[in-house]
Backbone and ligand atoms as CSV (ligand in chain L), in Angstrom:
chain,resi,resn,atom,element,x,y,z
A,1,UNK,N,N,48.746,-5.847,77.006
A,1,UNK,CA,C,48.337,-7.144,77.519
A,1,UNK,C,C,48.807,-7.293,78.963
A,2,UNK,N,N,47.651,-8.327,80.128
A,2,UNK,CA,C,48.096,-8.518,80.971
A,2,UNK,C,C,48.685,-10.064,81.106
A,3,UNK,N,N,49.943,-9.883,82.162
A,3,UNK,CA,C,50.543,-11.393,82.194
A,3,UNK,C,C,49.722,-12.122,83.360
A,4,UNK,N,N,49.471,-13.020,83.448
A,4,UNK,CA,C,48.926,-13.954,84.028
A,4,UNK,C,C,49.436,-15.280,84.577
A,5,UNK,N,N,50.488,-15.245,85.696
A,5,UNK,CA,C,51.381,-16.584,85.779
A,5,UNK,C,C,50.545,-17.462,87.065
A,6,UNK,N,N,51.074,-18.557,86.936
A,6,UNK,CA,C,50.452,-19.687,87.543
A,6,UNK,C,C,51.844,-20.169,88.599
A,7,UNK,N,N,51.785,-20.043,90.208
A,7,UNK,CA,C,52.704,-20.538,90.609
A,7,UNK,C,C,52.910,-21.668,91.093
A,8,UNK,N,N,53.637,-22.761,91.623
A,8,UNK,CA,C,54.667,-22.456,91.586
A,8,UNK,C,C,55.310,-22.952,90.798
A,9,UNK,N,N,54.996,-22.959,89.102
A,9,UNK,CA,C,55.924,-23.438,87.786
A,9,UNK,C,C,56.118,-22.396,87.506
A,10,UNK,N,N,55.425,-21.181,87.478
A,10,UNK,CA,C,55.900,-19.163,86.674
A,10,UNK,C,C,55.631,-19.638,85.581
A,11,UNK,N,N,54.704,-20.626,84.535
A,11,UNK,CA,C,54.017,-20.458,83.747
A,11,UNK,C,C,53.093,-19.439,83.700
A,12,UNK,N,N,53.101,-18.659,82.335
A,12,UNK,CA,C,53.046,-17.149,82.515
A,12,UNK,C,C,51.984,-16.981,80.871
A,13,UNK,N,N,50.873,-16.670,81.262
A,13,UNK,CA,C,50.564,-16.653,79.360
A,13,UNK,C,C,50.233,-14.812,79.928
A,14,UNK,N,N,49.516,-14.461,78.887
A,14,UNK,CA,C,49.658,-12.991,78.311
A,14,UNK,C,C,47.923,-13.116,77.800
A,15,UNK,N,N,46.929,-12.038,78.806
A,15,UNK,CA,C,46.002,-11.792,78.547
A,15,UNK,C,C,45.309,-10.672,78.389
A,16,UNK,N,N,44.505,-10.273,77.621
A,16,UNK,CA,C,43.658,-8.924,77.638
A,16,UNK,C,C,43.169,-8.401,78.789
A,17,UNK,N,N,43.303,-7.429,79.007
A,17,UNK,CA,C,42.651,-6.601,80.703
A,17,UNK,C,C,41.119,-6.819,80.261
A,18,UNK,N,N,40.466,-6.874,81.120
A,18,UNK,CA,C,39.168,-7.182,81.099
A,18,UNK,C,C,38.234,-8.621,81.118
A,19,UNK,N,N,39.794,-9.657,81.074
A,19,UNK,CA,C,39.360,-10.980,80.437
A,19,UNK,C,C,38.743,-11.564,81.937
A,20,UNK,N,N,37.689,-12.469,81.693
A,20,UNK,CA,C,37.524,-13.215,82.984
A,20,UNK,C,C,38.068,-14.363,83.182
A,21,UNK,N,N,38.476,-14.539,84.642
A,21,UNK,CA,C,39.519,-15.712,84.471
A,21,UNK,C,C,39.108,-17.211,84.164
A,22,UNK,N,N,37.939,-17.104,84.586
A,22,UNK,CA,C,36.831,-18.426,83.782
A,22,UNK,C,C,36.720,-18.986,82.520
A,23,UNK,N,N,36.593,-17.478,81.661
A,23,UNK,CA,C,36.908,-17.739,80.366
A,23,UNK,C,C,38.068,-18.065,80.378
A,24,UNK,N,N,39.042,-17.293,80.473
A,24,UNK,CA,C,40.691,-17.750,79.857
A,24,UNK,C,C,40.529,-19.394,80.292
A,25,UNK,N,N,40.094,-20.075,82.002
A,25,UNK,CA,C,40.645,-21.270,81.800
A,25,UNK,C,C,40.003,-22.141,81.128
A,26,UNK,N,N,38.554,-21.719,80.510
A,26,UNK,CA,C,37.961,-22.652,80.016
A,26,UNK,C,C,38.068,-22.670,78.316
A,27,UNK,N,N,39.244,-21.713,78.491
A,27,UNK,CA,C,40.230,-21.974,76.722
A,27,UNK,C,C,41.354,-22.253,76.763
A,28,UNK,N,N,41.687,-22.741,77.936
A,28,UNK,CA,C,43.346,-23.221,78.178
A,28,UNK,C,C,43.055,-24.335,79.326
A,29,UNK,N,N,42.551,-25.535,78.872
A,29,UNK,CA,C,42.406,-26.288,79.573
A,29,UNK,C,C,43.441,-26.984,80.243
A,30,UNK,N,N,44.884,-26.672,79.660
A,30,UNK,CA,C,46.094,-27.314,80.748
A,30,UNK,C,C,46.018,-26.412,82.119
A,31,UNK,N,N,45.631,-25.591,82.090
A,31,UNK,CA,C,46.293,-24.776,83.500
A,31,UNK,C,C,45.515,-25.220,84.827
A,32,UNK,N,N,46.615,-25.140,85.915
A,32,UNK,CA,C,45.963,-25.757,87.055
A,32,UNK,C,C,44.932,-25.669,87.764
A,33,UNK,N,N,43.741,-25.186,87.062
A,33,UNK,CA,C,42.614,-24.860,88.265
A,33,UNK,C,C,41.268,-25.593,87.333
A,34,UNK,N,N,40.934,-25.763,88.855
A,34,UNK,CA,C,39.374,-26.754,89.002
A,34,UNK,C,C,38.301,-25.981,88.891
A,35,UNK,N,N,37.467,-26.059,88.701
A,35,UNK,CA,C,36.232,-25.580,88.893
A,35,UNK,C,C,34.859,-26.468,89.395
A,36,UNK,N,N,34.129,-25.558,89.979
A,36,UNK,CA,C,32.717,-26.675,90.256
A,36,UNK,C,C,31.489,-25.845,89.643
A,37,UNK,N,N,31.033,-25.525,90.915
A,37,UNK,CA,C,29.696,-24.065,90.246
A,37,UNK,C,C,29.673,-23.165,89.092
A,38,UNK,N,N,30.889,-22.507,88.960
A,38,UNK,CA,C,31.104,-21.511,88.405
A,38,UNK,C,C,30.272,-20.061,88.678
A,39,UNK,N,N,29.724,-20.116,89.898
A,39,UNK,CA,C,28.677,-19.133,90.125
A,39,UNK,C,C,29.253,-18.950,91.559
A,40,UNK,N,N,29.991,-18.869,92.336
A,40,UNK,CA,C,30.747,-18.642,93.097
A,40,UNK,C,C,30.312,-19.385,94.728
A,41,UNK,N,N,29.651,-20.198,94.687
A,41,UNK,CA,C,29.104,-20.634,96.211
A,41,UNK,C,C,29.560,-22.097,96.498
A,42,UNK,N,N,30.676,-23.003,95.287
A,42,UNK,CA,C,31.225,-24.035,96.181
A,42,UNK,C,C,32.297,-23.859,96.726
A,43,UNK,N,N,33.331,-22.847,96.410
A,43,UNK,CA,C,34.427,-22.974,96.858
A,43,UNK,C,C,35.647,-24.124,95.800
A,44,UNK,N,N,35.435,-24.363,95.154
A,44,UNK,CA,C,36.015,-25.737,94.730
A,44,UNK,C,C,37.711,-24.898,93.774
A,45,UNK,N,N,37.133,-23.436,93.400
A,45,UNK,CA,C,38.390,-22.457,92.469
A,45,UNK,C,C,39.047,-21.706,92.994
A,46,UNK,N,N,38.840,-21.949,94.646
A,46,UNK,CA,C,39.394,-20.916,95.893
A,46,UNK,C,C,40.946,-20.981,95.215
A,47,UNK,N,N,42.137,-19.666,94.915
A,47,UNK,CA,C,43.018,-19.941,95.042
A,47,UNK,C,C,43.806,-18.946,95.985
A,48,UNK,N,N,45.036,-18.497,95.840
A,48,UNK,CA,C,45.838,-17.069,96.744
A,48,UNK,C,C,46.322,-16.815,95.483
A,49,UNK,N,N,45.806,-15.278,95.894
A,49,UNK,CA,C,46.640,-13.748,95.073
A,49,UNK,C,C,47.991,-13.622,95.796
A,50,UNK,N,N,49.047,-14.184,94.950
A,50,UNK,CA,C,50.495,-13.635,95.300
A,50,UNK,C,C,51.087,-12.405,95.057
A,51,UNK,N,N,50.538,-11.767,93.539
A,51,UNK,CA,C,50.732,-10.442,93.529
A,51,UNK,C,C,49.457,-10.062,92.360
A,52,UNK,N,N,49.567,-8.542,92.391
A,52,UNK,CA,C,48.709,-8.385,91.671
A,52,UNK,C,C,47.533,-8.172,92.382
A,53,UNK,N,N,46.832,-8.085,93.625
A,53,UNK,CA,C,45.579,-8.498,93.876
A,53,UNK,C,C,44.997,-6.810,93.542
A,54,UNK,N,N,45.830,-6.104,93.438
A,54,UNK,CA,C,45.368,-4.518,93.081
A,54,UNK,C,C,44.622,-4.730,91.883
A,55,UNK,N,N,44.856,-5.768,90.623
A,55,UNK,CA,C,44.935,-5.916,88.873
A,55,UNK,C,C,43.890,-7.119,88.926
A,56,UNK,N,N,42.916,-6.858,89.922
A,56,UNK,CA,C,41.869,-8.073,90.238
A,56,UNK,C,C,40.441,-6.604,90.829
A,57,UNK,N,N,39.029,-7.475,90.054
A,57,UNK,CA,C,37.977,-6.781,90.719
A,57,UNK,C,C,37.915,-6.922,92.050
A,58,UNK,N,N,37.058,-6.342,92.825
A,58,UNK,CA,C,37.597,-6.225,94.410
A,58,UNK,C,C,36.608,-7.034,94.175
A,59,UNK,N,N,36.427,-7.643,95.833
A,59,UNK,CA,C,36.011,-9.097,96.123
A,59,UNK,C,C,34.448,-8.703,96.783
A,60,UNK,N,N,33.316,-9.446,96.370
A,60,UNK,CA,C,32.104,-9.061,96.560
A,60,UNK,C,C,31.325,-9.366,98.263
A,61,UNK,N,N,30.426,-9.152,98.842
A,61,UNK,CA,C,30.280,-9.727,100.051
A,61,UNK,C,C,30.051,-11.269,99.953
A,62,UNK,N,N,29.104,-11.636,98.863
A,62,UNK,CA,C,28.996,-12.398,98.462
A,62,UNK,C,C,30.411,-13.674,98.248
A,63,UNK,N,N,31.589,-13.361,97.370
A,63,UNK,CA,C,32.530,-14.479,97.452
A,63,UNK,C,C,33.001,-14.344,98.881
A,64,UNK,N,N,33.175,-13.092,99.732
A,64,UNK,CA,C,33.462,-12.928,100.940
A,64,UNK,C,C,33.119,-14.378,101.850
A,65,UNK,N,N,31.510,-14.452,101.764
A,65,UNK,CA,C,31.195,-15.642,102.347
A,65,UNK,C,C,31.208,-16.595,102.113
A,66,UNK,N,N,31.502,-16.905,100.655
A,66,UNK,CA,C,31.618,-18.630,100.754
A,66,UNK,C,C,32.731,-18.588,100.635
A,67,UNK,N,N,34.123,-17.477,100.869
A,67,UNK,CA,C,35.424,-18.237,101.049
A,67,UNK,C,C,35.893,-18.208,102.432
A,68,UNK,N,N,34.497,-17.848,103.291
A,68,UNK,CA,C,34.783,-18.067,104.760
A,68,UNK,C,C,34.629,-19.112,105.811
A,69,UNK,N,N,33.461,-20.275,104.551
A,69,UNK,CA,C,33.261,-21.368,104.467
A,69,UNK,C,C,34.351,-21.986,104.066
A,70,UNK,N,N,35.312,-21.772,103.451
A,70,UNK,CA,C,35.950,-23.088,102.732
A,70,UNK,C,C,37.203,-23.089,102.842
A,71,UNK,N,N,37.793,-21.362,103.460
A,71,UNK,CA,C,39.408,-22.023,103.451
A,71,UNK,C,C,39.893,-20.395,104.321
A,72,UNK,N,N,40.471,-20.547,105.200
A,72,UNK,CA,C,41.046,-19.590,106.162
A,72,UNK,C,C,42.243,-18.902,105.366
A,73,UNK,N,N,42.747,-19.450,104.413
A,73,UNK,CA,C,43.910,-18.732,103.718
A,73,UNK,C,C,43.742,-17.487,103.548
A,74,UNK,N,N,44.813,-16.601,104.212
A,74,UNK,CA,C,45.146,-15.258,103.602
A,74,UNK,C,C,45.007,-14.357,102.081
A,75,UNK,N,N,44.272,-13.771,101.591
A,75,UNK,CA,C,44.355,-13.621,100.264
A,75,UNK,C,C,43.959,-14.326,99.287
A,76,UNK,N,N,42.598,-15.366,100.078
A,76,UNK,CA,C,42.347,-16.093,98.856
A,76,UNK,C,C,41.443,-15.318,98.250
A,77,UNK,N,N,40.948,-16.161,97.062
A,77,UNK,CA,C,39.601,-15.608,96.471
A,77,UNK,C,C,39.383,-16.658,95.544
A,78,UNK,N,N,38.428,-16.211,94.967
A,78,UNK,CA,C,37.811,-17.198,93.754
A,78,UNK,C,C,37.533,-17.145,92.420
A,79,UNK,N,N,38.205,-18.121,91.746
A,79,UNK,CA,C,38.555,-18.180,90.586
A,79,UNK,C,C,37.532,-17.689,89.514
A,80,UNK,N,N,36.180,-18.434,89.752
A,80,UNK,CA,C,35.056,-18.020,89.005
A,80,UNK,C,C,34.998,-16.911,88.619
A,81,UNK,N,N,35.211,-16.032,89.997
A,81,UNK,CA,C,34.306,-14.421,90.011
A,81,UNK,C,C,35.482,-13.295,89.602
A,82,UNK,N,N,36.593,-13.890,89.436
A,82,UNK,CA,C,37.945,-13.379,88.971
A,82,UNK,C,C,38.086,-12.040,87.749
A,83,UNK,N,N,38.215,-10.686,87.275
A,83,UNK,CA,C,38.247,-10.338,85.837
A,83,UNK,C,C,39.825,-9.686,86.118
A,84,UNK,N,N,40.556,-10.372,85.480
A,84,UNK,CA,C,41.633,-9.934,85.100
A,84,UNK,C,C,42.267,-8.510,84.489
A,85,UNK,N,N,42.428,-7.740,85.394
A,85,UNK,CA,C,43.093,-6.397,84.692
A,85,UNK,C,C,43.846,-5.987,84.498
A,86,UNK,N,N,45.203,-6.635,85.055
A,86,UNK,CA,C,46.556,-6.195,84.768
A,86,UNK,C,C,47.474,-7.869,85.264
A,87,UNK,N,N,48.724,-7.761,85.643
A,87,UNK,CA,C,49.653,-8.353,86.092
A,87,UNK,C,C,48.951,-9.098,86.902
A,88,UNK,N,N,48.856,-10.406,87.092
A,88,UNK,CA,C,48.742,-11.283,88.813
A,88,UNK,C,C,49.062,-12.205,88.655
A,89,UNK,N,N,50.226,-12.809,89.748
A,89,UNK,CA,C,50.445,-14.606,89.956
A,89,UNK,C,C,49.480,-15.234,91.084
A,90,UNK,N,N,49.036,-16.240,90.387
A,90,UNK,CA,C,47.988,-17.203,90.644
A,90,UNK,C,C,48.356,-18.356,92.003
A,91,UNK,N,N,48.572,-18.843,92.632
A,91,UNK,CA,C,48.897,-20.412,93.397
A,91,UNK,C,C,47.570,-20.997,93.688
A,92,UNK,N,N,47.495,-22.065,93.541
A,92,UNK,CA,C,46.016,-23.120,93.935
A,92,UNK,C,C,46.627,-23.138,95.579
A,93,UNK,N,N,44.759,-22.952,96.070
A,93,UNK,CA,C,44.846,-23.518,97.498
A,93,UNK,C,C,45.297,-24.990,97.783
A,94,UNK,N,N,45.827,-25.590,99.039
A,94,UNK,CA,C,46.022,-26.849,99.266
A,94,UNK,C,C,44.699,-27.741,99.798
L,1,FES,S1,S,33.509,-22.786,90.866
L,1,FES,FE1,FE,32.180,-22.778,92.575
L,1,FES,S2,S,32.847,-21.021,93.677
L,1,FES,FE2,FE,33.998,-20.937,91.851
């Protein structure tokens, strides 16, 4: 199993490699992230890869551009288009 923590509480659940992170949040409705589209073009699930971004699918041209629209942060990406493969801590954009 991969761990999956949420910062900055290090609430930490434990997920299957392969899982998408969409699914997991839309079966764990406490955890901190929003969603809008779910198809990757509002920006609304932008968060930063603190670690882990190796244990993440690489990032498409496609989310490329709409997270160039929506937030200059270092290392962000988007939640939607997310599949979880190993270890990564999560932080929501501001
Ligand atoms: S929910 Fe719209 S880009 Fe992810």
């Amino acid at each position: 199993m991969a761990k999956l923590t949420f910062l900055p509480t290090s609430k930490t659940y434990e997920v299957a490699p392969g899982t998408s992170y969409l699914d997991f949040c839309q079966k764990h409705t406490e955890v901190p992230q929003d969603f809008g589209c779910t198809v990757g073009s509002c920006g609304t699930c932008r968060l930063v890869v603190e670690k882990g971004a190796e244990s993440l699918n690489p990032i498409t041209s496609e989310e490329s551009e709409t997270l160039e629209m929506c937030t200059d942060v270092p290392g962000a990406r988007l939640g939607c288009q997310l599949i979880l493969n190993g270890d990564v801590a999560l932080r929501p954009v501001d």
